[in-house]
N, C-alpha and C positions, 0 to 999 in steps of 0.2 A: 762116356760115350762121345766125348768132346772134341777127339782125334779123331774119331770117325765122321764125325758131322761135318768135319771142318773143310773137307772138299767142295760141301753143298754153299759154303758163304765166305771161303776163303776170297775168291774172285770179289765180293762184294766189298771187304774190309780195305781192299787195295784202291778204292773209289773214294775221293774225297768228299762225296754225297753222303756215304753212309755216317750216317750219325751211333748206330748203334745195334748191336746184335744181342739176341736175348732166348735163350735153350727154356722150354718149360714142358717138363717129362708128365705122363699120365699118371696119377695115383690112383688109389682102389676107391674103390665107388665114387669116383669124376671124371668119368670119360666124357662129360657132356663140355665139360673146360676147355676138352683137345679137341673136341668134334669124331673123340673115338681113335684120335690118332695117337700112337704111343709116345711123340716127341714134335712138339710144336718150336718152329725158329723164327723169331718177331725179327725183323731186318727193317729197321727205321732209317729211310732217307729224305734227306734236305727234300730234293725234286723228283719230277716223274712227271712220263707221259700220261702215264695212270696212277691215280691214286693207292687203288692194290689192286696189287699184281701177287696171286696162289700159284705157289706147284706143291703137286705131290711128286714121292720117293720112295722107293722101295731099299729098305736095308737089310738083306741078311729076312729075317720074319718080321722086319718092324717096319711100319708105316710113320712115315714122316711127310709134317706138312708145313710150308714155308711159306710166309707174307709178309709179301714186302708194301710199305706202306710211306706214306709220304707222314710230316712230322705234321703238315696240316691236318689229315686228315685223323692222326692217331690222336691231337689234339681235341678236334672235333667230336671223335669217341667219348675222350674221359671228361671232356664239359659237358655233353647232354646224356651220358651214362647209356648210349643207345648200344654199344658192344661191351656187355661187363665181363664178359669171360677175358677179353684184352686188359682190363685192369689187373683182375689175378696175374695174368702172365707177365707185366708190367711191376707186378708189386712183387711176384713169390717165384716170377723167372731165374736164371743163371746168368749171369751177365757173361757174356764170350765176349764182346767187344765192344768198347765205348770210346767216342772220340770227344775230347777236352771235358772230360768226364760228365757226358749229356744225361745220361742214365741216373747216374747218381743224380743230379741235381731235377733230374724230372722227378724219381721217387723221395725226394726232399718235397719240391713242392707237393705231392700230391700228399703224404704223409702231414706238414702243417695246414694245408688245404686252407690258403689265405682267403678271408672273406668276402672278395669279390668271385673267386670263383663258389663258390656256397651260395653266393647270392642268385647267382643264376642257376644252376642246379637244383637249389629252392624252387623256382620259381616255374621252373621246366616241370619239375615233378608234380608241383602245385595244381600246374593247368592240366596235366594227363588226372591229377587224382578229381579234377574236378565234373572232366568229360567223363569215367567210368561211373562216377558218384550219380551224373544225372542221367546217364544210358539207363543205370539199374532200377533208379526209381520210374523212369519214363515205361521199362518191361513191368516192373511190379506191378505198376498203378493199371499196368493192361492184362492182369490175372497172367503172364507169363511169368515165373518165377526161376524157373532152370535160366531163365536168360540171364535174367535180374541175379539168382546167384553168382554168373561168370563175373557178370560187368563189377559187383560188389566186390570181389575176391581180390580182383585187380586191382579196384580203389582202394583196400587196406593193403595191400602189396605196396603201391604208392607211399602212403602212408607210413608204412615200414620204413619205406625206402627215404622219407622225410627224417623221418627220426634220426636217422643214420645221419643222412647229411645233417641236420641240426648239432651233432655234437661232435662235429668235424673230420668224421671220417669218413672215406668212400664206403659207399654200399658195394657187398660183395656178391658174387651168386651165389651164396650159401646166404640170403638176406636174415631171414628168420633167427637164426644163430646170432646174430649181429642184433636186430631187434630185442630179442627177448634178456639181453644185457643192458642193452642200453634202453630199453622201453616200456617194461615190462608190460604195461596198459595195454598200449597197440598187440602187441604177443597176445592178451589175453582176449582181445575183441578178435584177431586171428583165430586162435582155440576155439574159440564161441560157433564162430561162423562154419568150421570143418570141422569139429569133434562132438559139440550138439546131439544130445538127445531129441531134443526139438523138434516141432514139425519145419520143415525148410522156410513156411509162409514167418511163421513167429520169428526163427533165426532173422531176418532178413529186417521186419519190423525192431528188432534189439538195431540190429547192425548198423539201420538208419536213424535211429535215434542215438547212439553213440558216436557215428560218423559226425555228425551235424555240431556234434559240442567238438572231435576234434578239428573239423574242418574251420570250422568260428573261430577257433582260438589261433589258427593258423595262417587266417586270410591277412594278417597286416604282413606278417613276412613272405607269404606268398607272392602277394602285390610288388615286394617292393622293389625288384628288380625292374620290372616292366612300366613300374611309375618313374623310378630313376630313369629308363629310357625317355618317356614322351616328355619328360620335366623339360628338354632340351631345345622345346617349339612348344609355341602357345597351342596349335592345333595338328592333327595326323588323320590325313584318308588311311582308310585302311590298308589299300595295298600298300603305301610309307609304313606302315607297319610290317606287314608281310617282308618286303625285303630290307626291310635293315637289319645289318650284318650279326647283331646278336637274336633279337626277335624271330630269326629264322629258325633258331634250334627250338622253340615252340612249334612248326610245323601248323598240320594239321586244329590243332588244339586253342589256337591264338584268336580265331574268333568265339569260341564258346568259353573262352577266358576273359574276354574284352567283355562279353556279354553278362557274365556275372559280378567283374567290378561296376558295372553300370549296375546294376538293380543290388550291391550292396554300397553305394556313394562315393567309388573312388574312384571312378573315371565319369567324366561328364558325356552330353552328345551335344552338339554345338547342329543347329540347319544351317547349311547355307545353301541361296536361291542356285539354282542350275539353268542351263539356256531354254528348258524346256516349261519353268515359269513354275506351274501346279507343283512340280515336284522338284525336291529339296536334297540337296545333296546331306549324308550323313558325316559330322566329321567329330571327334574323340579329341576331348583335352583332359588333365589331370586335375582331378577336385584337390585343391592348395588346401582345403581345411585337414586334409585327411595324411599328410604328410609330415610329417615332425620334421 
């Protein structure tokens, strides 16, 4: 199909922006990969006004969908895992064109997947598995359990998804499949929770008492991207956290992350007085015992 495509990214290959083009065709039961389209074309450039820029295509009866992406932003992807279908098409795509063979050496690194990026991935995954972990018990403990099932579901999904990165591979969307190789445990606290004969209250009671041993065993590598950050100043208001340039890929999730190294002793809270005298401003340093 590669001659035919080739009108749609010839013009692009002829740019010295373009870093790299990449063909990934639909298979049977994963149209959720393509977004339903029968042939996705990744077009990875240096710059851009926008970061992606979609077009659709009509071929013949086949739907094609094309994005073009900047190499920040496709980075940005495979460090916070926030578009995994782009990793498939990145890992099990067609290469149609690579410039000073970018391709290759991007699915090298993602393949050894060097421990600075694991560390933050870790640690991303860490703080989302730890918001759905306490959304669920927050519903439970209020007699809502449908709720408390979602938020659970999602924090062993998490969790799945730790396992993965722990033994240095990307998580994929087929995650499960990848767990139950690599983790068997987590696979079987997944089982428990969706295949249960159970009443959903008792499910839920197991799933939080098993949660809570892997979550403990996991909090020192969780932390420890996020310690390595503040190690770098004795003290950090929070928004200094908020916008520094790796801490951002926590999002959302970075103050109920901060807030549970605080009440397990690995981040401290420091007052300092404010102009307003009675009240004190909040500021976060890193507990040195808790650091190897």
């Amino acid at each position: 199909m590669d001659h035919l495509l080739r009108p749609i990214y010839q013009e692009r290959i002829e740019k010295e922006k373009t870093l790299g083009v990449i063909q990934y065709d639909i298979k049977d039961n994963e149209s959720n990969i393509t977004d339903t389209f029968d042939s996705i074309l990744l077009i990875v450039v240096a710059k851009a006004k926008s970061p992606i820029v979609t077009k659709h295509y009509i071929l013949g009866e086949q739907k094609i969908a094309t994005h073009i992406v900047t190499e920040k932003m496709l980075r940005k992807w495979l460090q916070n895992g926030s578009n995994r279908k782009v990793i498939n098409w990145v890992l099990f795509g067609e290469v149609l064109f690579e410039r000073t063979n970018y391709l290759q050496s991007l699915r090298l690194q993602m393949q050894t997947f060097p421990y600075d990026g694991r560390n933050i991935k870790t640690g991303i995954q860490f703080a989302k598995l730890i918001r759905r972990y306490l959304e669920g018990k927050e519903q439970y403990t209020q007699g809502n359990y449908l709720d408390a099932y979602i938020h659970v579901l999602s924090s062993v999904h998490h969790l799945g998804r730790l396992s993965v990165i722990d033994s240095g591979a990307y998580p994929e969307v087929s995650i499960w499949a990848q767990v139950k190789e690599i983790e068997p445990a987590i696979y079987k606290l997944y089982e428990e929770l969706v295949l249960s004969d159970e009443p959903l209250q008792k499910r839920l009671e197991l799933l939080f008492l098993a949660s809570e041993f892997f979550i403990h065993s996991r909090t020192e590598d969780g932390a420890a991207h996020i310690l390595e950050v503040m190690s770098a100043k004795e003290y950090w208001k929070i928004q200094e956290l908020h916008e520094h340039e790796e801490l951002e890929f926590y999002s959302k999730d970075l103050e109920v992350f901060v807030e549970y190294l605080i009440k397990h002793d690995y981040i401290l809270v420091e007052p300092f007085i404010s102009k307003r005298g009675n009240v004190m401003h909040r500021h976060y340093k890193v507990n040195i015992n808790k650091i190897k």
